[in-house]
N, CA, C and O of each residue as an XYZ file, in Angstrom:
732
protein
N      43.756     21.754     77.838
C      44.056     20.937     76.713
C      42.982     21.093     75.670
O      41.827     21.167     76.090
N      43.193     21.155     74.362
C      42.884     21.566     73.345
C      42.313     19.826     72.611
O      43.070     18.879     72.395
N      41.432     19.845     72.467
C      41.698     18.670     71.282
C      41.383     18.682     69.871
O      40.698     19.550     69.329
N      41.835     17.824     69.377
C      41.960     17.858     67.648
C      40.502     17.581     66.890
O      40.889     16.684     66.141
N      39.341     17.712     66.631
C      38.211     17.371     65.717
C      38.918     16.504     64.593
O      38.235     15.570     64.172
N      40.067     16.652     64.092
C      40.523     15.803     62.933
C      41.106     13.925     63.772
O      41.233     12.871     63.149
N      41.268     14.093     64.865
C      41.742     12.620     65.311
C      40.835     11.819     65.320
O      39.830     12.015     66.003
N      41.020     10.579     64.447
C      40.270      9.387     64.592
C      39.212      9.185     62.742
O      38.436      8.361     62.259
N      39.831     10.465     62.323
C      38.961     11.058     61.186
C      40.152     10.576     59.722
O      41.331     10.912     59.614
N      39.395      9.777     58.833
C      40.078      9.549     57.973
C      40.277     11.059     56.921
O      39.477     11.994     56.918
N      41.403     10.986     56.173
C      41.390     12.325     55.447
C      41.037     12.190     54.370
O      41.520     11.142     53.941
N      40.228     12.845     53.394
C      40.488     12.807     51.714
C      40.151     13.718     51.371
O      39.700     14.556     52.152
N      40.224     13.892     50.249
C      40.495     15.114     49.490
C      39.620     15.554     48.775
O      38.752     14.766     48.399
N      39.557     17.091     48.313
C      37.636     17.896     47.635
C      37.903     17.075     46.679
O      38.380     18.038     46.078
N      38.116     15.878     45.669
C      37.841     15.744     44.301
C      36.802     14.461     45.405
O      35.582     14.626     45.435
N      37.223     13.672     45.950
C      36.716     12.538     46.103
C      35.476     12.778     46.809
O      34.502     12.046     46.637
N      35.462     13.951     47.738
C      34.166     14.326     48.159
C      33.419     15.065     47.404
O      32.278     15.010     47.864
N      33.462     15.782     46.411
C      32.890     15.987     45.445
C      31.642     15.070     44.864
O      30.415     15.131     44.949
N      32.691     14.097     44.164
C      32.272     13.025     43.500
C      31.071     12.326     44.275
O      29.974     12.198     43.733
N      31.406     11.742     45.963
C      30.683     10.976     46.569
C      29.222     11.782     46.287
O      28.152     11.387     45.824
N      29.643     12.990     46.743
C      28.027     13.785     47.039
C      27.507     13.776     45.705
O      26.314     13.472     45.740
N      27.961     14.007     44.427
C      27.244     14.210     43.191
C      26.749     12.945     43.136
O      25.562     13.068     43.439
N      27.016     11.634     42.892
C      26.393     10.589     43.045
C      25.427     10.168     43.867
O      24.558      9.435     43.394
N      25.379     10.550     45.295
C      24.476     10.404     46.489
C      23.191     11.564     45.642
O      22.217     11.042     45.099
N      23.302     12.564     45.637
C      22.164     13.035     44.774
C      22.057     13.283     43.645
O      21.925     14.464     43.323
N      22.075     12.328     42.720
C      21.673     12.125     41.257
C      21.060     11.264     41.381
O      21.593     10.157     41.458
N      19.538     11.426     41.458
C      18.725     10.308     41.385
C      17.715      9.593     40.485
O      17.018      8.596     40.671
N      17.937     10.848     38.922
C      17.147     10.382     37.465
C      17.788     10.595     37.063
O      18.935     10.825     37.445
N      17.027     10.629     35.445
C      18.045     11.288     34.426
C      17.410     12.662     34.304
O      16.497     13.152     34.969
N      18.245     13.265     33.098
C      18.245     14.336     33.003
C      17.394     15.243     31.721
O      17.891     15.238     30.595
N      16.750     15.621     31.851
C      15.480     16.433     30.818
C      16.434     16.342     29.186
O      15.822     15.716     28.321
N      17.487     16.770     28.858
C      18.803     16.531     28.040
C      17.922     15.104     27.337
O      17.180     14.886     26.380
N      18.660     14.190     28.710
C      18.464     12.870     28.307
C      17.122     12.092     27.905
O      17.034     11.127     27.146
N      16.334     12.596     28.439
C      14.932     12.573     27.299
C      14.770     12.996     26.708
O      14.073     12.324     25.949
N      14.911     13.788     26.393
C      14.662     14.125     24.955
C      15.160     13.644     24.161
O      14.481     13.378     23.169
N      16.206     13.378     24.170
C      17.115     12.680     23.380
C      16.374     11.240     22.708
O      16.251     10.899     21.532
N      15.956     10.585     23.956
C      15.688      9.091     23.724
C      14.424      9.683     23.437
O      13.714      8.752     23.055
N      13.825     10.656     23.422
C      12.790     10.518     22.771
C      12.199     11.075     21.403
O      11.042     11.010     20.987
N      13.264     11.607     20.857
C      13.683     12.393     19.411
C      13.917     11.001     18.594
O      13.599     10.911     17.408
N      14.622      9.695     19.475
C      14.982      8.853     19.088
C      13.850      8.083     18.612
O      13.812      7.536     17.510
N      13.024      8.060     19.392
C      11.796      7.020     19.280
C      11.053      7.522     18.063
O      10.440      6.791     17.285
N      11.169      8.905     17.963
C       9.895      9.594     17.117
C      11.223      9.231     15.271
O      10.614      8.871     14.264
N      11.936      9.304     15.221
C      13.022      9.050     13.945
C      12.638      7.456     13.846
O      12.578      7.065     12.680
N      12.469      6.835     14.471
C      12.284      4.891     14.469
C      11.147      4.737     13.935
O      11.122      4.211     12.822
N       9.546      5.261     14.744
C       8.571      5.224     14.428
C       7.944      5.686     12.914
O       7.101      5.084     12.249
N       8.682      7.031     12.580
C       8.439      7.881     11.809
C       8.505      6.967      9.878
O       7.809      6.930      8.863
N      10.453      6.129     10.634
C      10.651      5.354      9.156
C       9.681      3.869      9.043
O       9.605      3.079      8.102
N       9.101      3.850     10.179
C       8.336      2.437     10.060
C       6.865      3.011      9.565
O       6.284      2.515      8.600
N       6.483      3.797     10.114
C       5.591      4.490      9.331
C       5.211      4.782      8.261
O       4.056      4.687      7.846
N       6.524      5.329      7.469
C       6.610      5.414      6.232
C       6.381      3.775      5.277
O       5.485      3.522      4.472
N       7.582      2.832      5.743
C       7.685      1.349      5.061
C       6.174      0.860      5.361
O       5.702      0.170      4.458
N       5.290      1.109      6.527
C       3.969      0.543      6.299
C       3.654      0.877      5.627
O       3.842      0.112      4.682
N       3.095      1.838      5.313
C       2.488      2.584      4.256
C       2.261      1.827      2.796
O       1.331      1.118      2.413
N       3.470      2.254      2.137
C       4.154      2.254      0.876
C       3.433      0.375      1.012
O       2.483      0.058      0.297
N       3.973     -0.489      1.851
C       3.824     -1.828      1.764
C       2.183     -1.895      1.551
O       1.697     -2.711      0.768
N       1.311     -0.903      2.366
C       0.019     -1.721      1.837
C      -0.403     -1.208      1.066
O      -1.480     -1.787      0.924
N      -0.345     -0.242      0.170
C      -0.423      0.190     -1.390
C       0.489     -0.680     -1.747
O       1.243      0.228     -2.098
N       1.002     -1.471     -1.938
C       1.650     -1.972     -3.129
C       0.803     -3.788     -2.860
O       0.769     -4.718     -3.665
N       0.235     -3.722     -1.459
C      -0.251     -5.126     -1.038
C      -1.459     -5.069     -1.966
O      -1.628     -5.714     -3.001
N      -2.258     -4.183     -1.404
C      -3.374     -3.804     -2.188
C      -3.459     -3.539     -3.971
O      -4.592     -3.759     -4.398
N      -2.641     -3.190     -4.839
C      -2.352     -3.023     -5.637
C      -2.015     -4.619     -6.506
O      -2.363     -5.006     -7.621
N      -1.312     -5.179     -5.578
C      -1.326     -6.963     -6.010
C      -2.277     -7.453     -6.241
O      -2.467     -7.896     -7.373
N      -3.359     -7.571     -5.122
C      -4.063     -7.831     -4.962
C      -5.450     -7.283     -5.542
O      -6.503     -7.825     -5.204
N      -5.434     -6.510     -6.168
C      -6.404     -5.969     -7.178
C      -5.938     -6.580     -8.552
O      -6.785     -7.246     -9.148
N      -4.465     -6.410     -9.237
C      -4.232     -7.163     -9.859
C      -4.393     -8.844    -10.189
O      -4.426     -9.375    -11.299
N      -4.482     -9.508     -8.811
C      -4.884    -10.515     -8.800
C      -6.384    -10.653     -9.302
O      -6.780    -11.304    -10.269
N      -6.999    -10.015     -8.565
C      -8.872     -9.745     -8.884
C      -8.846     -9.753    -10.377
O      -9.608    -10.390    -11.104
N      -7.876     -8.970    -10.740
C      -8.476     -8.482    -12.067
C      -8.255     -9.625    -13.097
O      -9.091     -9.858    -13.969
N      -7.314    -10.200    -12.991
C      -6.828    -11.694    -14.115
C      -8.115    -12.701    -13.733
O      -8.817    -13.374    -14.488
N      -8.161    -12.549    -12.259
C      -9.428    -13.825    -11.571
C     -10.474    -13.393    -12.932
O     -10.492    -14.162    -13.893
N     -11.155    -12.392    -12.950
C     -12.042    -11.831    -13.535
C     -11.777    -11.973    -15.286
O     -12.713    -12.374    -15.978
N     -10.959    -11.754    -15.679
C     -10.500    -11.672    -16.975
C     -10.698    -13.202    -17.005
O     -11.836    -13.469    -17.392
N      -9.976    -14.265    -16.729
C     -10.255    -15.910    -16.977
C     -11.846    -16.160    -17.017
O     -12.483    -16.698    -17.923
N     -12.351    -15.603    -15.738
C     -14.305    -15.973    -15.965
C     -14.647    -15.496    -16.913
O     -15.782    -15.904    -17.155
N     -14.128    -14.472    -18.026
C     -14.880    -13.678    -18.959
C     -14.314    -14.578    -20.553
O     -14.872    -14.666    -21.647
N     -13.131    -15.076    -20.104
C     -12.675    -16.104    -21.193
C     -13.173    -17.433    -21.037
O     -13.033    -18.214    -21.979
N     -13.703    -17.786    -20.042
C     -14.549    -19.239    -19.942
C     -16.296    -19.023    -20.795
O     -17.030    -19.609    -21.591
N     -16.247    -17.802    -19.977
C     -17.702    -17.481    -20.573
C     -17.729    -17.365    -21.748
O     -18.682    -17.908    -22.307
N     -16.712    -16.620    -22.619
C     -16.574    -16.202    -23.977
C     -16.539    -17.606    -25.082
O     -16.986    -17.806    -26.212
N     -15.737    -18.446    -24.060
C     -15.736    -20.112    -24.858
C     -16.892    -20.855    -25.028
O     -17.254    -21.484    -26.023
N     -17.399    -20.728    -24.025
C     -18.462    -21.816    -23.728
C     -19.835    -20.691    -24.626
O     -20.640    -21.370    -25.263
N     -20.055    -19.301    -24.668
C     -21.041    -18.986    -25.669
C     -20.508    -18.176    -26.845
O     -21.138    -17.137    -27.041
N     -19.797    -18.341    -27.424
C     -18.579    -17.235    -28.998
C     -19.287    -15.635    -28.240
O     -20.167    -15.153    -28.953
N     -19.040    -14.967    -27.157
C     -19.377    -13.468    -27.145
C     -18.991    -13.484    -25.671
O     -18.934    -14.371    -24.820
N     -18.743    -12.163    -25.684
C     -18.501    -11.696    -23.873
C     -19.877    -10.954    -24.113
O     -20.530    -10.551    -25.076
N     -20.001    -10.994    -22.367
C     -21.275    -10.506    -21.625
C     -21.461     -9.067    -22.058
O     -20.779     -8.094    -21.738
N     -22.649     -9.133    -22.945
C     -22.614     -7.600    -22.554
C     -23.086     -6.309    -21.282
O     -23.861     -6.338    -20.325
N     -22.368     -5.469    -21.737
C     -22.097     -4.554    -20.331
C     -21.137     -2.908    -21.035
O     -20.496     -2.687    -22.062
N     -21.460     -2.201    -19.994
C     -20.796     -0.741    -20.442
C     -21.119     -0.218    -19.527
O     -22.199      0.324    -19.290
N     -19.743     -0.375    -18.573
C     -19.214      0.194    -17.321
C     -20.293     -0.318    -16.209
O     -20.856      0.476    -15.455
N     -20.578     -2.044    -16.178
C     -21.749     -2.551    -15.395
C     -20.615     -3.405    -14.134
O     -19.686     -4.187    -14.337
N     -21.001     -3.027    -13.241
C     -20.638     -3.637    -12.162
C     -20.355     -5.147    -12.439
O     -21.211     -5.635    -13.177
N     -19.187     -6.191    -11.963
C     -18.682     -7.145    -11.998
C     -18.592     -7.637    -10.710
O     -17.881     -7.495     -9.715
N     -20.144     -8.643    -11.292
C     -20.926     -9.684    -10.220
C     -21.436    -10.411    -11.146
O     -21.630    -10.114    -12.325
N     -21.743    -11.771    -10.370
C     -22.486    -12.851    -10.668
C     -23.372    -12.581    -11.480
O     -23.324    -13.350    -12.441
N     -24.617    -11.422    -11.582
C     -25.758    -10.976    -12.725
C     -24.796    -10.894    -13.917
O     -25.175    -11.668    -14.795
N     -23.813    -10.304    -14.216
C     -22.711    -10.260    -15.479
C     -22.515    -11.792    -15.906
O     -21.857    -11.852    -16.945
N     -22.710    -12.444    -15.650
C     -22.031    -13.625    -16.169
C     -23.613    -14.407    -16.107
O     -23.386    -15.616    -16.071
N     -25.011    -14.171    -16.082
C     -26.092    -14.535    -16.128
C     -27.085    -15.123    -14.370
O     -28.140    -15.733    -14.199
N     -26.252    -14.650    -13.592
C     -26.716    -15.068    -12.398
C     -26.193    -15.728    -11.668
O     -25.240    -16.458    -11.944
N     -26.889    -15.562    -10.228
C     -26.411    -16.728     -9.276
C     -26.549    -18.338     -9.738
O     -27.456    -18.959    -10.292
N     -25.426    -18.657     -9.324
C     -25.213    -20.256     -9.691
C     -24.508    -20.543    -11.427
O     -24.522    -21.581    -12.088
N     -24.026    -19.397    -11.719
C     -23.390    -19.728    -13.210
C     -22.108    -20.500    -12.836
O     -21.811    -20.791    -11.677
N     -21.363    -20.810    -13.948
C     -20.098    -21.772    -13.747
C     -18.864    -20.726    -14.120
O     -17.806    -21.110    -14.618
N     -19.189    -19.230    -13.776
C     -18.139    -18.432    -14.249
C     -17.517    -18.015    -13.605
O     -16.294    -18.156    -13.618
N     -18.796    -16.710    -12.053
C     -18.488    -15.894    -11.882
C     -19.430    -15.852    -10.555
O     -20.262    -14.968    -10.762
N     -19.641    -16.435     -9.292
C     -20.135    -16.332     -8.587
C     -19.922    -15.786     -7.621
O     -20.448    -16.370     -6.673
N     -19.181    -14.575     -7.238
C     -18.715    -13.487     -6.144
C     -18.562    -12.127     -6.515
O     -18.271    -11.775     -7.658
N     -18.723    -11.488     -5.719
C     -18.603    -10.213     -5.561
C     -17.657     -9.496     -5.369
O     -17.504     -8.998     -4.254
N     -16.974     -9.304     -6.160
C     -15.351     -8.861     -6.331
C     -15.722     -7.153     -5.849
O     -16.606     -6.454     -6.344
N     -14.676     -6.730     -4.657
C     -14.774     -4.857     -4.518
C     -13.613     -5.016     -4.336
O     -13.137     -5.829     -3.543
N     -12.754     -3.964     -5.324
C     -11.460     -3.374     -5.531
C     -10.760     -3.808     -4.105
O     -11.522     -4.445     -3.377
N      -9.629     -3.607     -3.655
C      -8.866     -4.042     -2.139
C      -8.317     -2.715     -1.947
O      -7.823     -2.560     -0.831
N      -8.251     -1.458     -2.922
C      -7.860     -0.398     -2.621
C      -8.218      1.000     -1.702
O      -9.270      0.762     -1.107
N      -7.849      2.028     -1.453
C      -8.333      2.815     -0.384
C      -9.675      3.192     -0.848
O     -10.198      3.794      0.090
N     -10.542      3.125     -1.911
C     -11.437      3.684     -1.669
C     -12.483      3.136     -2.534
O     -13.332      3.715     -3.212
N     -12.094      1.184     -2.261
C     -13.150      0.427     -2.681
C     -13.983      0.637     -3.850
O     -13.922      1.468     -4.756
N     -14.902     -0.473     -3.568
C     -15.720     -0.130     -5.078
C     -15.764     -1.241     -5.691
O     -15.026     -2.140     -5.289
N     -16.439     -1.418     -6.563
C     -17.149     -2.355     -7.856
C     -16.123     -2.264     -8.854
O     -15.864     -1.089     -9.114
N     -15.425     -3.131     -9.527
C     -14.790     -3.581    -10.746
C     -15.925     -3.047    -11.645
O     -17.067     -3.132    -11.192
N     -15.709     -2.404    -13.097
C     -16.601     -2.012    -14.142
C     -15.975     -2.701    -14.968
O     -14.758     -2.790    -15.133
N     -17.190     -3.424    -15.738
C     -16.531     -4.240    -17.174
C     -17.004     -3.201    -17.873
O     -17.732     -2.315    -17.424
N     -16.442     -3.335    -19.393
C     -16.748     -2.679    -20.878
C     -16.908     -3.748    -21.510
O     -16.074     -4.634    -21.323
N     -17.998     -3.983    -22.425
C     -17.362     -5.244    -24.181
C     -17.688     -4.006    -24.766
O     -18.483     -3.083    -24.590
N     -16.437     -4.453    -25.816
C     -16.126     -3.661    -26.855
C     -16.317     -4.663    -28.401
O     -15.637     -5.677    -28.558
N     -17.269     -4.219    -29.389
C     -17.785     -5.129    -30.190
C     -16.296     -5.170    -31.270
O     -15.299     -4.476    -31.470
N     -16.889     -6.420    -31.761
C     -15.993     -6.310    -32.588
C     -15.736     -5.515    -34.118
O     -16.749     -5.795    -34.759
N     -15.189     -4.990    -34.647
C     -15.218     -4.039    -35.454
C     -13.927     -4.155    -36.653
O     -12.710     -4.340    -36.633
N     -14.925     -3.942    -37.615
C     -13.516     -4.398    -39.187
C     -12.972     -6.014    -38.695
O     -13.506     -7.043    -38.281
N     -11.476     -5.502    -39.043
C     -10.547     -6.807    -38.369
C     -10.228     -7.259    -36.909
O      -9.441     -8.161    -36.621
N     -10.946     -6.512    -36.033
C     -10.210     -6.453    -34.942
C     -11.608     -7.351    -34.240
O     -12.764     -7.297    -34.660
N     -11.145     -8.091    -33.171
C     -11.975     -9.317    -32.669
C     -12.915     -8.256    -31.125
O     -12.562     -7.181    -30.640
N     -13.954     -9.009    -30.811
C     -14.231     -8.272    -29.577
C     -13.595     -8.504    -28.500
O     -12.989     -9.570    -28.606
N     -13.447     -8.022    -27.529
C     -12.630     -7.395    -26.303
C     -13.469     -6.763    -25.010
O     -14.683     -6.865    -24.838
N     -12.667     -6.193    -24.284
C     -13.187     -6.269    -23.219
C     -12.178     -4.991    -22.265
O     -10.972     -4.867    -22.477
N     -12.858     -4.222    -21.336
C     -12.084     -3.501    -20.436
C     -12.495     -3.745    -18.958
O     -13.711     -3.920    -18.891
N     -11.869     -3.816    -17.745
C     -11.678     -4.257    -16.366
C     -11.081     -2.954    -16.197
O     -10.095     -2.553    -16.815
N     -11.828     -2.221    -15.196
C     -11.058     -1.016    -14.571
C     -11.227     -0.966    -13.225
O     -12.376     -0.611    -12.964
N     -10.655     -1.143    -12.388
C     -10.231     -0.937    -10.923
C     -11.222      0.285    -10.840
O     -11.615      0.724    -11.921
N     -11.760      1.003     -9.462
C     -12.001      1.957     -9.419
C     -11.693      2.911     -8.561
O     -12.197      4.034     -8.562
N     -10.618      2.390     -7.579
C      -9.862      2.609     -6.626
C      -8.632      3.971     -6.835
O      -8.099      3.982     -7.944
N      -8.362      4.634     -6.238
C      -7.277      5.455     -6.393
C      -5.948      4.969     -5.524
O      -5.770      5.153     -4.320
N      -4.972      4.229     -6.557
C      -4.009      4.088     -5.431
C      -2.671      5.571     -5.266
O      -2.128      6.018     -6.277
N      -2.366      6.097     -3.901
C      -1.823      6.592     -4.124
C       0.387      6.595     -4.250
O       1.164      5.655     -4.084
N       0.581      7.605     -4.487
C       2.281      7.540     -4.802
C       2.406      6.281     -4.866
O       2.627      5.878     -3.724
N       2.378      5.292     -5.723
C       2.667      4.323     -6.309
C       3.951      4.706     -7.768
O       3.903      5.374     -8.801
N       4.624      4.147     -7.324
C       5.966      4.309     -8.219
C       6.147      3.292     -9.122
O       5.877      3.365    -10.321
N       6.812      1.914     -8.290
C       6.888      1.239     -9.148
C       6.388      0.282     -9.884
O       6.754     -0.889     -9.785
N       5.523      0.686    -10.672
C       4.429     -0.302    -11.677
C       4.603     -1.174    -12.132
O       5.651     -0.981    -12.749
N       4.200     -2.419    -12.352
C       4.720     -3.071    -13.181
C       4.595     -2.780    -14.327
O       5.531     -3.236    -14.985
N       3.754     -2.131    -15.018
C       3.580     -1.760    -16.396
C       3.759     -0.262    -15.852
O       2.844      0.394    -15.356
N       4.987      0.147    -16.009
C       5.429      1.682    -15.487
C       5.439      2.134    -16.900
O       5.067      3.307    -16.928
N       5.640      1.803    -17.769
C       5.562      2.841    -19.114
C       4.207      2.352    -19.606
O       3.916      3.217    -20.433
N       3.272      1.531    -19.586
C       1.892      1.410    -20.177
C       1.208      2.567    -20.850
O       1.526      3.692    -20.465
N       0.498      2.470    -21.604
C      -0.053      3.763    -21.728
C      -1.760      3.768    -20.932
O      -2.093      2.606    -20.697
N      -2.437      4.414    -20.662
C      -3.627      3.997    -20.062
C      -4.585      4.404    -21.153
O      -4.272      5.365    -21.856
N      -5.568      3.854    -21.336
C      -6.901      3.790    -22.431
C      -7.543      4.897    -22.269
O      -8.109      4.977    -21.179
N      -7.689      6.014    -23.144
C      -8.155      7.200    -23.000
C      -7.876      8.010    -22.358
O      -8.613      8.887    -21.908
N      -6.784      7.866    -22.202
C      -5.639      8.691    -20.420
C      -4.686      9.855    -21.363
O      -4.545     11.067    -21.196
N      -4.193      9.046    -22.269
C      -2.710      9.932    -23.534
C      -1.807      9.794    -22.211
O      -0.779     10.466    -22.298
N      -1.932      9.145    -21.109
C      -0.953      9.498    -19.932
C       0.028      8.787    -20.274
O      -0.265      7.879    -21.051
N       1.255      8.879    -19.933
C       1.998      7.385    -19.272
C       2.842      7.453    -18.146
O       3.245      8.549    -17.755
N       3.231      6.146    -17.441
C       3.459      6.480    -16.073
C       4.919      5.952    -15.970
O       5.353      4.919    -16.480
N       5.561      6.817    -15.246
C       6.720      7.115    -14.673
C       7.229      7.652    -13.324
O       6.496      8.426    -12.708
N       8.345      7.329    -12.846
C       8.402      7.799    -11.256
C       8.015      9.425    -11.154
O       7.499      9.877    -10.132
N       8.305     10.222    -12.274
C       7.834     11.704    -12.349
C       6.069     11.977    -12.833
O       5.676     13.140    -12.924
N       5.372     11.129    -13.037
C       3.927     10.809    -13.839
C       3.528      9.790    -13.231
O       3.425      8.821    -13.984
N       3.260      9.597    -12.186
C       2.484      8.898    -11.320
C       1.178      8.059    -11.684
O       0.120      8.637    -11.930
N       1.271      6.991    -11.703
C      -0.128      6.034    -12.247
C      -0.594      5.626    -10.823
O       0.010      5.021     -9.938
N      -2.386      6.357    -10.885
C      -3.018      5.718     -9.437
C      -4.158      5.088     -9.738
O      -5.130      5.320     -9.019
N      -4.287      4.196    -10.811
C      -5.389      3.213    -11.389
C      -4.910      2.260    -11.914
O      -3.764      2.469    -12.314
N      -5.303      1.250    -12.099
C      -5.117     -0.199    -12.720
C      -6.229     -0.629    -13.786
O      -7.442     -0.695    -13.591
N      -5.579     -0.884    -14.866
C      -7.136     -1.109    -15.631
C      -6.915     -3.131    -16.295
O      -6.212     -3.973    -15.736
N      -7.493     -3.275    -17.155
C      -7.426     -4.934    -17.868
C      -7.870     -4.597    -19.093
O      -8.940     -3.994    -19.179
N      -7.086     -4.945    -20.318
C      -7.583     -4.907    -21.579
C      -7.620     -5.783    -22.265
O      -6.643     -5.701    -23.009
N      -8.403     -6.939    -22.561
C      -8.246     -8.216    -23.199
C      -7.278     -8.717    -23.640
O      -6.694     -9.735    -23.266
N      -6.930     -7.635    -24.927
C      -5.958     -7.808    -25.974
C      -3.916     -7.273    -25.300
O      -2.805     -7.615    -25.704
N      -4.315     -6.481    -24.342
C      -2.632     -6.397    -23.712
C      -2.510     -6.795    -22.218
O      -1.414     -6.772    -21.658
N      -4.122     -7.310    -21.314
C      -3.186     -7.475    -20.071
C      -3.713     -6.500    -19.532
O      -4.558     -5.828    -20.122
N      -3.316     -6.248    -18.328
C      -2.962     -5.396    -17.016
C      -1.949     -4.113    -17.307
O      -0.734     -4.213    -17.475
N      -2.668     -2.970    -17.329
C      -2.081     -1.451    -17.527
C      -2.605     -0.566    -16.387
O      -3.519     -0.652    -15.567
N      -1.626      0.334    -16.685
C      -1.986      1.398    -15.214
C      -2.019      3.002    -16.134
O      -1.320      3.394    -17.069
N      -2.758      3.429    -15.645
C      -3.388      5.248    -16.142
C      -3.366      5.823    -14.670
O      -3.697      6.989    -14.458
């Protein structure tokens, strides 16, 4: 007598045994599949990268602007309280500018907030014919790819520049008589 190896043996068929075994050994993923997720990560990082950026040049750029009005008001208190601005030509903007420690103008040490720091430079500019005296505030900072200016068409003071998304302005200056301009 012969016996059967198939009795007692359930039957199924090559697709289903196939399947079982490919699953029983698949036990990661697949080189494919990293890369993938990780092409992914580097495209995510890459645009956040970029939006930091751009955000702290334009943080910094506020914020120099801010400095610079701070500074412009102490030079109009000072200008009230004696008929003249401080003189100076291209002198660092500190407390000695406004007559020393403990004046009621100007008691800090203002350095640009931009990448490559630095001392605020005042100018007085005398007054001459009709025109009253004045004053220049120049950042000394280089900000870079800065686009949108607020004074995007300004012209800058001794520059002949003017700035546009194609003409790039990477300075901030203060001119008594117009305000906050970029060269």
């Amino acid at each position: 007598m012969t016996s059967n190896p198939m009795v007692g043996r359930v039957q199924t068929s090559g697709i289903e045994r196939r399947g079982r075994l490919a699953a029983r050994n698949r036990k990661g993923i697949t080189l494919v599949e990293l890369m993938v997720v990780v092409a992914i990560i580097a495209v995510i990082s890459s645009i956040l990268l970029a939006n930091y950026s751009h955000a702290k040049a334009s943080s910094e750029w506020t914020a120099s602007e801010a400095n610079m009005k701070q500074i412009a008001t102490a030079l109009e208190l000072y200008n009230g309280d004696n008929q003249a601005y401080p003189a100076g030509n291209a002198a660092a903007v500190d407390a000695t500018l406004f007559g020393g420690n403990g004046n009621n103008y100007f008691n800090a040490t203002t350095n640009s907030p931009g990448p490559s720091g630095g001392a605020y430079t005042y100018t007085q500019h005398a007054a001459a014919g009709n025109q009253a005296a004045s004053y220049t505030i120049l950042d000394p900072a280089d900000y870079d790819e800065i686009v949108n200016l607020p004074q995007a068409n300004a012209t800058g003071v001794g520059t002949g520049k003017n700035c546009s998304p194609t003409n790039l302005c990477h300075h901030l200056g203060y001119l008594s008589t117009t305000g906050l301009y970029a060269y």
